[in-house]
C-alpha positions as CSV (number, residue, x, y, z in Angstrom):
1,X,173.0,135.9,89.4
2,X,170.2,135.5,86.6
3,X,170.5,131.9,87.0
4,X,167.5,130.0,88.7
5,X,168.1,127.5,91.7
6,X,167.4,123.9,91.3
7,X,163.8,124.4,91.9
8,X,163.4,127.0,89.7
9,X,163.7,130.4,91.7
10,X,165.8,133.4,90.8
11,X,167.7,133.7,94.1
12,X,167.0,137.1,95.9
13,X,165.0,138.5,93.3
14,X,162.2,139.7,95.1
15,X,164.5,142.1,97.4
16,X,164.8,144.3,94.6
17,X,161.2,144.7,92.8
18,X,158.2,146.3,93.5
19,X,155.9,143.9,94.6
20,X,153.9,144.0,92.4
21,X,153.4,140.3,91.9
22,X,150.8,139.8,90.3
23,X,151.8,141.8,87.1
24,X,155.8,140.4,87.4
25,X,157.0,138.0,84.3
26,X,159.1,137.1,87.4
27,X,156.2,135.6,89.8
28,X,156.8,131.9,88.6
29,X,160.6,132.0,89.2
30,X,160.0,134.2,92.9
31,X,159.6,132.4,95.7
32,X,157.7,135.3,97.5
33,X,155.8,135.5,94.0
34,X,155.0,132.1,93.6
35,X,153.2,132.1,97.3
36,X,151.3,136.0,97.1
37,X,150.3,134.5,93.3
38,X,148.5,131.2,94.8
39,X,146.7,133.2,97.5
40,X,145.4,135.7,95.2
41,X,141.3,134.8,95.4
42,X,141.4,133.5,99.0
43,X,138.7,133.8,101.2
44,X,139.3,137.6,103.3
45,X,139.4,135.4,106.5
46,X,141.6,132.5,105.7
47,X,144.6,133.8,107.1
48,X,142.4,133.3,110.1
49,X,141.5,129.8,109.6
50,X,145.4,129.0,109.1
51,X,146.2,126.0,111.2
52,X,149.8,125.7,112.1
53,X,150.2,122.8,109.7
54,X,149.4,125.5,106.8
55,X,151.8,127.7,108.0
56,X,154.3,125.0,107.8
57,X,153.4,124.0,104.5
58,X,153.4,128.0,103.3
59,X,157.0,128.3,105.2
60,X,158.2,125.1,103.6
61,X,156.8,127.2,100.0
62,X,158.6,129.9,100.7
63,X,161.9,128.8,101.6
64,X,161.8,125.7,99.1
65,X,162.2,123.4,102.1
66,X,161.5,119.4,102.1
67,X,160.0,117.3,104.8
68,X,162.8,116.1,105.3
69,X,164.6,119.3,106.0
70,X,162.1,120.2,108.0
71,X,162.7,117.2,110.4
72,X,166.3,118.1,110.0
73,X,165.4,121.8,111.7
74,X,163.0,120.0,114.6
75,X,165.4,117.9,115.6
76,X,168.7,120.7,115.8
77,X,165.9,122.7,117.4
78,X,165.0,119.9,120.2
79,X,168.6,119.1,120.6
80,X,169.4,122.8,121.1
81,X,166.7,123.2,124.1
82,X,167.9,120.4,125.5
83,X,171.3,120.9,125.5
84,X,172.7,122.1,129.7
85,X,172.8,125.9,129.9
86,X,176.0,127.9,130.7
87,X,175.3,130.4,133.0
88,X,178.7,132.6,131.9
89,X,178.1,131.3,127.8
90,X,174.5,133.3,128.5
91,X,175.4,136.2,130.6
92,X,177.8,136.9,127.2
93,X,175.5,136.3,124.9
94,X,172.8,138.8,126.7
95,X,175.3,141.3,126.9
96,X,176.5,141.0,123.4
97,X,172.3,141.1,122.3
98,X,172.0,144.4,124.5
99,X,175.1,145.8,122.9
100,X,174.1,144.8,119.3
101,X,170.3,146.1,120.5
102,X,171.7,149.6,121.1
103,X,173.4,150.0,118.6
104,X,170.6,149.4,116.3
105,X,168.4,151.9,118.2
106,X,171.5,154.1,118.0
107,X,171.6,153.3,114.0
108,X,167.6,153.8,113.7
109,X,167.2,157.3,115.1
110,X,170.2,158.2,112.9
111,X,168.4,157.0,109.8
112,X,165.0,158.7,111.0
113,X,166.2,162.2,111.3
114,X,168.4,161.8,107.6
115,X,166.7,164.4,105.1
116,X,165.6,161.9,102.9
117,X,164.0,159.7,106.0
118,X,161.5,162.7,107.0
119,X,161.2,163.5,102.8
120,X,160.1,159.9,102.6
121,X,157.7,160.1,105.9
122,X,156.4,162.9,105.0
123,X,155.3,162.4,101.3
124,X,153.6,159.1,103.0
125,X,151.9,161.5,105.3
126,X,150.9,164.0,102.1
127,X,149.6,161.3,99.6
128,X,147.6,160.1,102.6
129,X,145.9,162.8,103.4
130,X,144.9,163.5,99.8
131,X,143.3,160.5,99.1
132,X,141.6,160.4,102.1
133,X,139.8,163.7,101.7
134,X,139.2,162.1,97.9
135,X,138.2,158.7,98.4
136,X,134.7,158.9,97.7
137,X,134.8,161.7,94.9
138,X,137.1,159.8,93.2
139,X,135.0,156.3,93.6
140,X,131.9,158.6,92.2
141,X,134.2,159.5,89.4
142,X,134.5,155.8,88.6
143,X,138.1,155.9,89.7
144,X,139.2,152.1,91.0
145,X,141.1,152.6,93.4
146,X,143.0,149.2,93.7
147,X,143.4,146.7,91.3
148,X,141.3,143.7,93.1
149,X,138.4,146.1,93.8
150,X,135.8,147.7,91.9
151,X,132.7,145.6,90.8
152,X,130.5,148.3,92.5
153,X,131.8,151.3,90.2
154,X,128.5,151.3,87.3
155,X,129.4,150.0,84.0
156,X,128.7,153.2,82.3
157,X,131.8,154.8,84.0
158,X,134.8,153.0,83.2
159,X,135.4,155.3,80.3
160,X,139.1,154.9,78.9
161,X,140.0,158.3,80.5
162,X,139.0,156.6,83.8
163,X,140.6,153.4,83.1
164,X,143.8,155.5,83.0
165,X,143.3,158.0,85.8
166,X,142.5,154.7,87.4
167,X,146.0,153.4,87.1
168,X,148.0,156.5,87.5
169,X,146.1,156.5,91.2
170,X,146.7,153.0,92.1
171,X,150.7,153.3,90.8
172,X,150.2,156.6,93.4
173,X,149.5,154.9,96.4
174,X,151.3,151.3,95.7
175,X,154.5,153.5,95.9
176,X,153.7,155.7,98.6
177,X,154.2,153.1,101.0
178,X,157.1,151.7,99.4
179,X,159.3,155.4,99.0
180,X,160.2,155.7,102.2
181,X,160.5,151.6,103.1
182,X,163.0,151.3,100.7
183,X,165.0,154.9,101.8
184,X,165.0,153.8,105.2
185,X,166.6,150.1,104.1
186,X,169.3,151.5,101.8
187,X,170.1,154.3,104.5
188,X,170.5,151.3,107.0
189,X,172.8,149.3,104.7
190,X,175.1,152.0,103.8
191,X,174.9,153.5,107.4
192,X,175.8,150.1,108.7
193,X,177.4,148.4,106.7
194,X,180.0,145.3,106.8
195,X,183.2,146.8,105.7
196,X,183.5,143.0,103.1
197,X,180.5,144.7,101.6
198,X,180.4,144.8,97.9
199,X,180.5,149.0,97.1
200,X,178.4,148.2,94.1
201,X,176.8,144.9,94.6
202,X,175.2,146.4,98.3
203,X,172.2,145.6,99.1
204,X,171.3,149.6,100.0
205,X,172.3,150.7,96.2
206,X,170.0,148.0,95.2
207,X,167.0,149.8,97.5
208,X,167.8,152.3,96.3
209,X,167.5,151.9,92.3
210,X,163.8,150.3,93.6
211,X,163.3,153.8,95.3
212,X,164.7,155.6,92.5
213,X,162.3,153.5,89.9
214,X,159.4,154.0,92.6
215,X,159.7,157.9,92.4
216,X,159.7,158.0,88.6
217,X,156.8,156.6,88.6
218,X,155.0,158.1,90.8
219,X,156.2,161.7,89.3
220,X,155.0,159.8,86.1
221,X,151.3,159.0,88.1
222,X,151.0,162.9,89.4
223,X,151.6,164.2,85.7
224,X,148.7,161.8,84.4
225,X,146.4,162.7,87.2
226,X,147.1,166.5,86.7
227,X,146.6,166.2,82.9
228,X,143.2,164.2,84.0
229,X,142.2,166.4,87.1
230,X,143.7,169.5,86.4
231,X,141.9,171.2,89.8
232,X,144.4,169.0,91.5
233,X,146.8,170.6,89.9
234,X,147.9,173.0,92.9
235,X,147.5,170.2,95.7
236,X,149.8,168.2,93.9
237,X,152.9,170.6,93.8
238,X,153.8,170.0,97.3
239,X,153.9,166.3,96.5
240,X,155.3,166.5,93.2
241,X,158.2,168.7,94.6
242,X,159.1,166.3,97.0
243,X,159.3,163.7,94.9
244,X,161.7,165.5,92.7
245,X,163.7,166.5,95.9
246,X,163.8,162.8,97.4
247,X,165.4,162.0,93.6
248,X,168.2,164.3,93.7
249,X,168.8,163.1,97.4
250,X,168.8,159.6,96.5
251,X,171.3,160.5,93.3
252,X,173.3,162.0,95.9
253,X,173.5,159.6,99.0
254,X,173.7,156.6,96.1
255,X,175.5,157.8,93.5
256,X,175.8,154.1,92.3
257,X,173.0,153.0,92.6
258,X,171.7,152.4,89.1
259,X,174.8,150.4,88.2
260,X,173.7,147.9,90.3
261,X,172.2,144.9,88.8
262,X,169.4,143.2,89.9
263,X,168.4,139.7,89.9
264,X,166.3,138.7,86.7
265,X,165.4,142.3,86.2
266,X,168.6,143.5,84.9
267,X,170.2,140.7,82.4
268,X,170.5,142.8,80.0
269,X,172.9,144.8,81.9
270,X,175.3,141.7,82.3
271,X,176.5,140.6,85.7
């Protein structure tokens, strides 16, 4: 599973990282990597100025496709529009869509109310809120808050003990977003799984060890912020709690889930 792809890519590797391309040993042998890494520098607007020639060209990126193969798709494309429509063949399909639909709604309200679901939602909510009210205090501070940004913060204040407190509140709300992302994926897998599913292999026991790796670190960010702010120190609990609880309910729900092995990341585990 370590092994790269003829064209160089670690296959699936980037479901089970943090995203955080632009610091991954990984970014060259990603195919999401390789495309976030070559846009880094952009222009703000050129998403905007796209034409849809250079979103074919960044789809043909991504999923390592040829010109060929993409003539290959047009045409099975084409042929499938033109192809006579079966008026009982399509009354089946809709009804199996609107079965399959319900039971996804049916599936996502059962994730949203799990413990861990409104523990996840709710620590997003939290850390939110507390940057917000200390965006500008921090900035004043000399605090960057993400990595790209920053040129306006005065020379004079990017002290070491800023260039730390810097990164402990950058790891803080990188993984804010991605906590409860990645409980709500792995609660889907195991929730809905296909019974030929590999118990350790799944994909929701690799979300998991992500989440699990996300949450250390971000216990690991509120200690060094703490340490560096200690007034913080009692606005914090609440978050810091519940990062300790969403642990011990992802250890729980996934008690396999750092046995699994992820792609590149884990070689040295074997697999």
């Amino acid at each position: 599973m370590h092994t790269p792809d003829a064209q160089g890519y670690i296959p699936f590797i980037h479901n089970y990282c943090d995203r955080r391309c632009e610091r991954c040993r990984f970014v060259r042998q990603c195919r999401v990597g390789a495309v976030d890494v070559d846009d880094v520098g952009e222009a703000e607007d050129a998403a905007a100025d796209e034409t849809p020639e250079d979103l074919r060209k960044r789809l043909m990126k991504l999923m390592g496709l040829s010109e060929e193969d993409m003539a290959a798709l047009d045409a099975a494309k084409e042929e499938r529009a033109n192809e006579p429509v079966d008026p009982v063949e399509q009354a089946r399909e809709e009804a199996e869509m609107a079965e399959w639909k319900r039971e996804q709604e049916a599936l996502d309200r059962k994730v949203d109310a799990h413990p861990l679901s409104v523990m996840g939602s709710t620590y997003l909510d939290l850390v939110r809120a507390w940057i917000e009210a200390r965006e500008a205090s921090l900035k004043a501070r000399g605090v960057q808050l993400h990595h790209r940004m920053g040129v306006d913060i005065p020379a004079e204040l990017h002290t070491p003990e800023m260039l730390v407190l810097s990164e402990a509140v950058q790891e803080l709300l990188w993984f804010h977003t991605i906590i409860p992302a990645k409980v709500g994926r792995a609660l889907h897998g195991r929730m809905g799984r296909a019974f030929d599913d590999d118990p350790l292999q799944s994909d929701w026991n690799g979300s998991a060890k992500v989440c699990l790796d996300a949450v250390d670190r971000s216990v690991a960010a509120w200690d060094t912020i703490v340490e560096l702010l200690p007034e913080e120190a009692d606005d914090a609990l609440p978050m810091q709690e519940l990062l300790h609880r969403i642990r011990k309910g992802l250890e729980n729900e996934f008690p396999d889930a750092q046995r699994f092995i992820r792609p590149g990341f884990d070689a040295h585990l074997g697999g």
